[in-house]
Backbone bond lengths (Angstrom), bond angles and torsions (degrees), N, CA, C in turn:
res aa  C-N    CA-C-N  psi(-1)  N-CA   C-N-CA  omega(-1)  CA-C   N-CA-C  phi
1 X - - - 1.454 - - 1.524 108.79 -
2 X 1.307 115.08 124.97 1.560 112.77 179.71 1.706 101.97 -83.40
3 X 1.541 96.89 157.22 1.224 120.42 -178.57 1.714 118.25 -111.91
4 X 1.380 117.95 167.09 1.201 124.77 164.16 1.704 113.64 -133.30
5 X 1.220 124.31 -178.41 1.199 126.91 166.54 1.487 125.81 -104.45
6 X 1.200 120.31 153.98 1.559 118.41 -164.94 1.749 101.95 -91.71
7 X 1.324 116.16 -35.70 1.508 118.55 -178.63 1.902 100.37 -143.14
8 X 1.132 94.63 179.92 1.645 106.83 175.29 1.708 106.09 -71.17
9 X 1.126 136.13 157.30 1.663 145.19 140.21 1.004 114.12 -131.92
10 X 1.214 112.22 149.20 1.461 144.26 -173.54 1.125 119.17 -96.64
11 X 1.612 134.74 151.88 1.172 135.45 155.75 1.776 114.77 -144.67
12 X 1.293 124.63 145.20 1.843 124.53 173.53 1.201 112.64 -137.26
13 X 1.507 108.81 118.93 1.975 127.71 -170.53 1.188 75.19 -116.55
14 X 1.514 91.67 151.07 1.636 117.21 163.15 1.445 108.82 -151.77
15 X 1.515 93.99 113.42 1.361 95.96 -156.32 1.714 99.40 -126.04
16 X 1.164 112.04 139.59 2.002 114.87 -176.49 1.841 102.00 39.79
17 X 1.408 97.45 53.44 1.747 91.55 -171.63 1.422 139.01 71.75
18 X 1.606 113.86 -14.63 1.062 122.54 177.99 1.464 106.00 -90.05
19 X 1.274 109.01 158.85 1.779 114.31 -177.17 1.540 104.93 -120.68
20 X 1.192 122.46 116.32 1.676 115.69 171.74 1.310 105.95 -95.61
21 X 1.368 149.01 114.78 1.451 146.14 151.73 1.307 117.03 -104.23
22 X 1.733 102.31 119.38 1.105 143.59 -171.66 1.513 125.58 -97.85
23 X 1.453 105.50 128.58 1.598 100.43 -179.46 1.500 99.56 -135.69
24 X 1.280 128.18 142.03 1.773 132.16 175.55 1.651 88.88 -113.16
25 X 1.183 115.75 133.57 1.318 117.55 154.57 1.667 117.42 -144.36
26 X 1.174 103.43 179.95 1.623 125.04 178.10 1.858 89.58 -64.10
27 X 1.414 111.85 128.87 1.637 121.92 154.72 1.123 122.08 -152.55
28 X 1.290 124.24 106.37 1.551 126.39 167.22 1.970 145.33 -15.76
29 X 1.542 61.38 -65.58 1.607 74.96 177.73 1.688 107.09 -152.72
30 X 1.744 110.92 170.60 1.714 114.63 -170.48 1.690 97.24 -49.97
31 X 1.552 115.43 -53.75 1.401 108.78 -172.38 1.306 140.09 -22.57
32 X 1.300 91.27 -77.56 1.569 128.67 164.38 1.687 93.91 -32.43
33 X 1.355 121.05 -88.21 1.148 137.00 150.02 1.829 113.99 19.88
34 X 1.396 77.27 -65.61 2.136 82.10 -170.05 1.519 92.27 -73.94
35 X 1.473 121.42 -56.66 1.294 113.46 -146.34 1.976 111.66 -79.62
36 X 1.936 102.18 1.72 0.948 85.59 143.91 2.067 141.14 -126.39
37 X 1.546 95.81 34.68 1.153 119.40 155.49 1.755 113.51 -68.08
38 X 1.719 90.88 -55.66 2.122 91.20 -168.46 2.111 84.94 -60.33
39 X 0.975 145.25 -91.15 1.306 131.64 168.50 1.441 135.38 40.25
40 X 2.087 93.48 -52.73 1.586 95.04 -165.56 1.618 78.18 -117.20
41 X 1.256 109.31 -16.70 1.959 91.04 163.64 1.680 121.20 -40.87
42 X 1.609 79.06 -54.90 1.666 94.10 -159.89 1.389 94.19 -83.44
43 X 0.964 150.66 24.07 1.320 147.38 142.67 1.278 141.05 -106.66
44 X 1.306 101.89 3.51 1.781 137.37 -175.85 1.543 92.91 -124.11
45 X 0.755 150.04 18.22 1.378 115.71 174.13 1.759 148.38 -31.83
46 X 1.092 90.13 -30.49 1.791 108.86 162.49 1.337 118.28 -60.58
47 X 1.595 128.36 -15.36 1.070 131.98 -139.86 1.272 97.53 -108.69
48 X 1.398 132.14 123.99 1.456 141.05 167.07 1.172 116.53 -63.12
49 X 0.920 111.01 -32.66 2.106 106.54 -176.22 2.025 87.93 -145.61
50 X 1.986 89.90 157.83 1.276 106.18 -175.22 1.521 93.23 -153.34
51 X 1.690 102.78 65.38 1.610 108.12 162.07 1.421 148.05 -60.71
52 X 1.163 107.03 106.72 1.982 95.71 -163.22 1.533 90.94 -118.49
53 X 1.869 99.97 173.96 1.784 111.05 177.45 1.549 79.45 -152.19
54 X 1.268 107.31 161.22 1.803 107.16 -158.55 2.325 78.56 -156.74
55 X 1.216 116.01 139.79 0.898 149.05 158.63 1.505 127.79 -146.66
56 X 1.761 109.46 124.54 1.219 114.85 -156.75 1.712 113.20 175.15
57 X 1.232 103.28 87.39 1.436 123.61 177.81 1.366 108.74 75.84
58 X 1.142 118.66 33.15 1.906 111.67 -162.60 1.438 114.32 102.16
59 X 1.495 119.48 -33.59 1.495 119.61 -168.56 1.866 112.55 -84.33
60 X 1.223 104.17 87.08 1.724 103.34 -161.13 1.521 84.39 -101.29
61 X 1.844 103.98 153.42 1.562 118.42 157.70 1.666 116.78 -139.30
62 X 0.982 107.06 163.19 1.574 110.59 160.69 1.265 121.37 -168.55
63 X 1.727 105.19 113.97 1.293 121.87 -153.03 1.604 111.12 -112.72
64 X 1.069 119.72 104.42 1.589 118.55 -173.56 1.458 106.28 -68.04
65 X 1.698 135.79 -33.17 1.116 133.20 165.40 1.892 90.96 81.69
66 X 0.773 146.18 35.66 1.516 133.41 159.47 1.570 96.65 123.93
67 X 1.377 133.16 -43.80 1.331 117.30 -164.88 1.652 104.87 -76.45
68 X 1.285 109.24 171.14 1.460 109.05 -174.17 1.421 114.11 -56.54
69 X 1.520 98.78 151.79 1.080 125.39 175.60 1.683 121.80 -31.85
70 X 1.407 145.05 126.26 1.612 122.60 -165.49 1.499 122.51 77.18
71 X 1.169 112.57 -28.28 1.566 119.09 -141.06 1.601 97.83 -75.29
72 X 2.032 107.17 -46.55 1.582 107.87 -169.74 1.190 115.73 -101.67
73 X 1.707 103.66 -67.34 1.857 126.02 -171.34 1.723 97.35 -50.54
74 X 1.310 130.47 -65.07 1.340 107.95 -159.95 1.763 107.45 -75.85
75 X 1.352 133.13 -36.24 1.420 117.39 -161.63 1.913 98.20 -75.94
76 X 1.592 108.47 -16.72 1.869 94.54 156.57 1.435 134.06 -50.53
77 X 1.592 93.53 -38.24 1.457 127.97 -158.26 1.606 82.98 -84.68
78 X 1.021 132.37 -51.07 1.257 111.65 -174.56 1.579 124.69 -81.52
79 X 1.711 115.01 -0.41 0.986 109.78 176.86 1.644 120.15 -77.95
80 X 1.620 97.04 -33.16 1.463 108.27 172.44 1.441 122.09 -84.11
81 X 1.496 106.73 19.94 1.903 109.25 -175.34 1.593 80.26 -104.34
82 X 1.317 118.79 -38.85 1.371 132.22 -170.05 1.554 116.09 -50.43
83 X 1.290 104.06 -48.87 1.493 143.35 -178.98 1.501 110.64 -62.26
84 X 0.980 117.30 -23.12 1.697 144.47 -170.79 1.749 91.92 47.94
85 X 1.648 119.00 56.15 1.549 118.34 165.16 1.812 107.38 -81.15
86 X 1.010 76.29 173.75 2.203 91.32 167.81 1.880 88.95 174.67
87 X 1.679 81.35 134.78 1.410 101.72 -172.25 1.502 119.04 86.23
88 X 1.132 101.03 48.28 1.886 92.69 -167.63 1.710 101.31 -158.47
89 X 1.498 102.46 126.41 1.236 110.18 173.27 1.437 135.44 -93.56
90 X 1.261 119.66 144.84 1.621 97.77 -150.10 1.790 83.57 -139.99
91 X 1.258 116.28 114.35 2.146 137.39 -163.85 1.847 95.36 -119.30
92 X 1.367 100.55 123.85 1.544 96.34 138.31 1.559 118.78 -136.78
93 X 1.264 103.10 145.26 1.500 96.33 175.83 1.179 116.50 -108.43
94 X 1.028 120.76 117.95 1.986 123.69 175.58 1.199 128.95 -108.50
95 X 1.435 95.79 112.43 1.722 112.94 163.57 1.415 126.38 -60.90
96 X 1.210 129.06 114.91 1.704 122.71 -176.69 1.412 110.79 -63.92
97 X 0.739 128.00 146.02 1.786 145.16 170.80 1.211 103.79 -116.33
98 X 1.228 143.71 41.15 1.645 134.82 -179.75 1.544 133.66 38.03
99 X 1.349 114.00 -25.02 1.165 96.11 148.31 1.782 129.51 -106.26
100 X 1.706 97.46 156.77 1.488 95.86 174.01 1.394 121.62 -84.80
101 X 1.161 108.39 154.49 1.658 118.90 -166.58 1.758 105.64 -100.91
102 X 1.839 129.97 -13.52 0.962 139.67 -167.00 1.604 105.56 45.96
103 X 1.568 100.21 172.83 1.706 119.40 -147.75 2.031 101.55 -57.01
104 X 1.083 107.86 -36.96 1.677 129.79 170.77 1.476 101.19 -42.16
105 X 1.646 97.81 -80.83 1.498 94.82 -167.13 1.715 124.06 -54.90
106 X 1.589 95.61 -31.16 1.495 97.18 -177.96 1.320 119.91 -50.10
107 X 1.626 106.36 -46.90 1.740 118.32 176.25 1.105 106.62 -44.18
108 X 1.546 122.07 -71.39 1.331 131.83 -179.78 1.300 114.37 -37.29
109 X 1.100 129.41 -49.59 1.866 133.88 178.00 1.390 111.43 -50.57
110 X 1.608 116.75 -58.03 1.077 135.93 -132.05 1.717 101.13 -88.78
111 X 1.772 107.69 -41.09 1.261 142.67 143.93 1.396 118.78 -15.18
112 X 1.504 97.68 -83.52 1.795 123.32 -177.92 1.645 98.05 -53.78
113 X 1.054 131.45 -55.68 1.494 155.12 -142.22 1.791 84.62 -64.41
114 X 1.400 107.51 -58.55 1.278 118.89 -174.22 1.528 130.28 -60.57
115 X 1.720 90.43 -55.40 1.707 99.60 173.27 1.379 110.86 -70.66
116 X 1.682 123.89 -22.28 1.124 107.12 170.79 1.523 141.02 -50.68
117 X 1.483 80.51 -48.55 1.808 110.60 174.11 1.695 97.88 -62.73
118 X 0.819 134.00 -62.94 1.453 126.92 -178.91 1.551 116.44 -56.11
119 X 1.037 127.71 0.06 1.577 121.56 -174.89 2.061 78.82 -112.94
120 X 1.128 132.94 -8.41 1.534 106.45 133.89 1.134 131.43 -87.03
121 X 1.181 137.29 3.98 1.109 113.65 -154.67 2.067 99.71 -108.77
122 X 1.168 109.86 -179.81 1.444 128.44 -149.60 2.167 101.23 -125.83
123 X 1.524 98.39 75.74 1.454 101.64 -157.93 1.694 85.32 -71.62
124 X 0.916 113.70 170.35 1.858 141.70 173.39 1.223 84.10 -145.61
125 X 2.167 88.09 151.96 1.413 102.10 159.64 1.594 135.34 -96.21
126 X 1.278 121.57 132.06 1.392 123.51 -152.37 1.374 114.54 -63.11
127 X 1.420 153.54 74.48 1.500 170.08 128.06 2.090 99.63 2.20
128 X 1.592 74.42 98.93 2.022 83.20 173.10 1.903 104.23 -57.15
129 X 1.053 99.99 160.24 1.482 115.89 157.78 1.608 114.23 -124.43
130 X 1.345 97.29 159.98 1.422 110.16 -176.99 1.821 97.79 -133.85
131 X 1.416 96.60 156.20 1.440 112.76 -174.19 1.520 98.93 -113.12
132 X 1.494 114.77 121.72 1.732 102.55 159.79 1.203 115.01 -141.70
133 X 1.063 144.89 173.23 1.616 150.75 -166.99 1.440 97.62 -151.42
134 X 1.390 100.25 133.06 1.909 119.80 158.74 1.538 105.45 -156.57
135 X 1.660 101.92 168.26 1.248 131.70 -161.91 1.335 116.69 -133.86
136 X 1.795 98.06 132.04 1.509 97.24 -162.44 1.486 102.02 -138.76
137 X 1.359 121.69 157.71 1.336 119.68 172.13 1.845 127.88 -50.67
138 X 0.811 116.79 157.44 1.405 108.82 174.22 1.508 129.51 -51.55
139 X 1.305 122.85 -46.83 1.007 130.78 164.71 1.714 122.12 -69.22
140 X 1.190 114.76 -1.10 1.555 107.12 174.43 1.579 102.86 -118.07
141 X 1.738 116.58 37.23 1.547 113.51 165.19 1.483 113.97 -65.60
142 X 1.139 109.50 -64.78 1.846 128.40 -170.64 1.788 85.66 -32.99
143 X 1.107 107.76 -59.68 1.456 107.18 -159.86 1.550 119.50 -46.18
144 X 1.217 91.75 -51.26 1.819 122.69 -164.30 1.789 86.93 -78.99
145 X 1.184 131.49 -43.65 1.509 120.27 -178.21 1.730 100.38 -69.74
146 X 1.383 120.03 -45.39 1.561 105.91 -168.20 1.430 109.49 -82.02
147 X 1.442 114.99 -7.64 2.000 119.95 169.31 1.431 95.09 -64.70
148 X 0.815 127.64 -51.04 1.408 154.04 -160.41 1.704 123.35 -35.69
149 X 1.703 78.09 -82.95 1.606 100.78 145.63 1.641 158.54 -24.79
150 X 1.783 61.26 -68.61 1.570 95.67 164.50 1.622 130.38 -54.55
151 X 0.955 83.58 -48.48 1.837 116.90 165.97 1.471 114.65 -61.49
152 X 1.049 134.68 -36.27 1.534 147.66 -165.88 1.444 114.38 72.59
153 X 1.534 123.58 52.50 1.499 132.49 174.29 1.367 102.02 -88.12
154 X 1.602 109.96 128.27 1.333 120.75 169.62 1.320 110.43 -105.30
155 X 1.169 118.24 -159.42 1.814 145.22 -167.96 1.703 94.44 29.98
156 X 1.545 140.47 18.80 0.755 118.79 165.33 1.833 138.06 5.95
157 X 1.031 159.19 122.24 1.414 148.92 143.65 1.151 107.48 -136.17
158 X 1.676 120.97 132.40 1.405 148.52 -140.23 1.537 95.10 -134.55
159 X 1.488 121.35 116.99 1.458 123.85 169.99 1.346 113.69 -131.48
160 X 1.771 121.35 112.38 1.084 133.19 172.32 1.448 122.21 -78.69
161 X 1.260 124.98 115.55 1.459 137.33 170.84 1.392 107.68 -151.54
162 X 1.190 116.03 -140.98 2.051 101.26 -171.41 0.920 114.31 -66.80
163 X 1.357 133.41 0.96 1.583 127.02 167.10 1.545 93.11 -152.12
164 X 1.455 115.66 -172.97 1.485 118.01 -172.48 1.406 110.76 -125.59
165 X 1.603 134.00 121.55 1.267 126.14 -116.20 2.264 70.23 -148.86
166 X 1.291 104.41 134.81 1.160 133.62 -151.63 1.577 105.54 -153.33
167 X 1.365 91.15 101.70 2.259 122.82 179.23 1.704 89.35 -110.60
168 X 1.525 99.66 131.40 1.491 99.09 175.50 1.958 75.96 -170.22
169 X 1.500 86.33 167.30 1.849 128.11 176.24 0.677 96.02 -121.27
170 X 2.020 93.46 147.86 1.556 107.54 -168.57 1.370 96.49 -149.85
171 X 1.392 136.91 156.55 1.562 135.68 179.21 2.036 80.74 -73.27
172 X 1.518 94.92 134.10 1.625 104.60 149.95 1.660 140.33 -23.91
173 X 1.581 94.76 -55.82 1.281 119.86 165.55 1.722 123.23 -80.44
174 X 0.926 121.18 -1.65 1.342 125.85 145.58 1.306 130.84 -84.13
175 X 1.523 125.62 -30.67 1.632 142.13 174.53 1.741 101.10 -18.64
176 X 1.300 105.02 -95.10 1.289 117.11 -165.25 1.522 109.90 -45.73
177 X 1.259 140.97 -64.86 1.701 137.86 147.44 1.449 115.59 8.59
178 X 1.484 94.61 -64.01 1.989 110.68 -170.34 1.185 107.17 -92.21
179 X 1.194 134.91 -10.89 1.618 129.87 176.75 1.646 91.20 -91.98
180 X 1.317 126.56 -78.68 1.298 112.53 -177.44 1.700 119.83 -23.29
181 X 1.720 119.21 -64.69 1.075 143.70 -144.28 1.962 84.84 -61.10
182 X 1.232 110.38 -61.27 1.752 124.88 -173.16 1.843 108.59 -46.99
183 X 1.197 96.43 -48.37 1.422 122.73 179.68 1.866 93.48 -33.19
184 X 1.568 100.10 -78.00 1.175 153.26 -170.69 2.201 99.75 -32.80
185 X 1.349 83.19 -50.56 1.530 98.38 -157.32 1.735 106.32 -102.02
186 X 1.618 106.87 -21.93 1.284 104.57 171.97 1.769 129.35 -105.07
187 X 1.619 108.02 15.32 1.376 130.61 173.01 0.949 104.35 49.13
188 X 1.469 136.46 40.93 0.973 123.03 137.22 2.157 105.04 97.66
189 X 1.688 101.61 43.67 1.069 129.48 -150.52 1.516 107.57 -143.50
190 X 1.555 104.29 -23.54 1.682 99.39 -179.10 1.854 96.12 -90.88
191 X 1.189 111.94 -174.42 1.403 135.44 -168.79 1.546 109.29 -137.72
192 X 1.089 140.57 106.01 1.763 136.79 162.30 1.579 97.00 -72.29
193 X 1.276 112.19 140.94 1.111 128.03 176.74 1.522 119.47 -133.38
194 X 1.387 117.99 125.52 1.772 103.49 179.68 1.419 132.84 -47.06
195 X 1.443 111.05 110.60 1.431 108.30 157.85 1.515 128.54 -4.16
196 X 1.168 128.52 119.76 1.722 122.15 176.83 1.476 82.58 -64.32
């Protein structure tokens, strides 16, 4: 069962003078992802490298950012494949200390930096979502918005034209519950419609 994290953790090695600081957190998607890499750029400035590995619905990276090739982005990336995460961002930022650590030590840093931060952190287990859309008469909105709710459906979007047509997410394990329950309450008046 893959996991996620409940908040960000931290971790700081300092190793042959160099400092790696490490954060794993909750991330959605690559986007999100980059714009909060440029973030710890611009807030590090001293910092020679700003190595991240990003796993998250399929959308995986691993970015060494200047140090050799292998050395950072993937052995992160493999700490959190290890980890059995999805959805979780995994940053280090490194300060040079003048000496080099060669292709070995880097792994090892970059590695430690990671599992460290993860032996804080607070994994949860990762709960699929499902996307569905249906259509209901005008007069059975109130209903279908407070089922809705009730239920814990997000990203909601509501489109009025000859009837009122309702795209929302749902935990997996709720589906069958809320499709029956709607069924149930709208006599046979709502519409399932395919997922985009």
């Amino acid at each position: 069962m893959p996991f996620t994290l409940a908040q960000p953790a931290h971790s700081t090695l300092e190793i042959k003078k160099s400092r790696f600081i490490c954060c794993v957190e909750p991330m959605r998607d690559r986007a999100a992802a980059q714009l909060r890499v440029a973030a710890l750029k611009a807030a590090h400035p001293g910092a020679v490298h700003v190595c991240w590995a990003l796993l998250a619905g399929g959308q995986s990276a691993a970015v060494d950012d200047g140090e050799p090739s292998g050395t950072a982005g993937m052995p992160m990336l493999n700490v959190l494949r290890h980890q059995e995460l999805d959805g979780v961002l995994a940053t280090v930022v490194r300060y040079f200390g003048g000496v080099k650590l060669g292709a070995g030590g880097l792994v090892r840093a970059y590695t430690d930096a990671v599992a460290q931060a993860l032996l804080q952190a607070d994994k949860v287990a990762l709960q699929k979502r499902v996307a569905l859309r249906c259509r209901v008469p005008y007069a059975l909105e109130g209903l279908l918005r407070r089922q809705l709710a009730a239920a814990g459906a997000s990203d909601l979007v509501v489109a009025h034209a000859g009837l009122v047509e309702f795209a929302f997410s749902l935990l997996e394990s709720e589906r069958s519950r809320l499709v029956a329950e709607l069924n149930e309450a709208c006599h046979g008046q709502l519409a399932w419609l395919a997922a985009d």
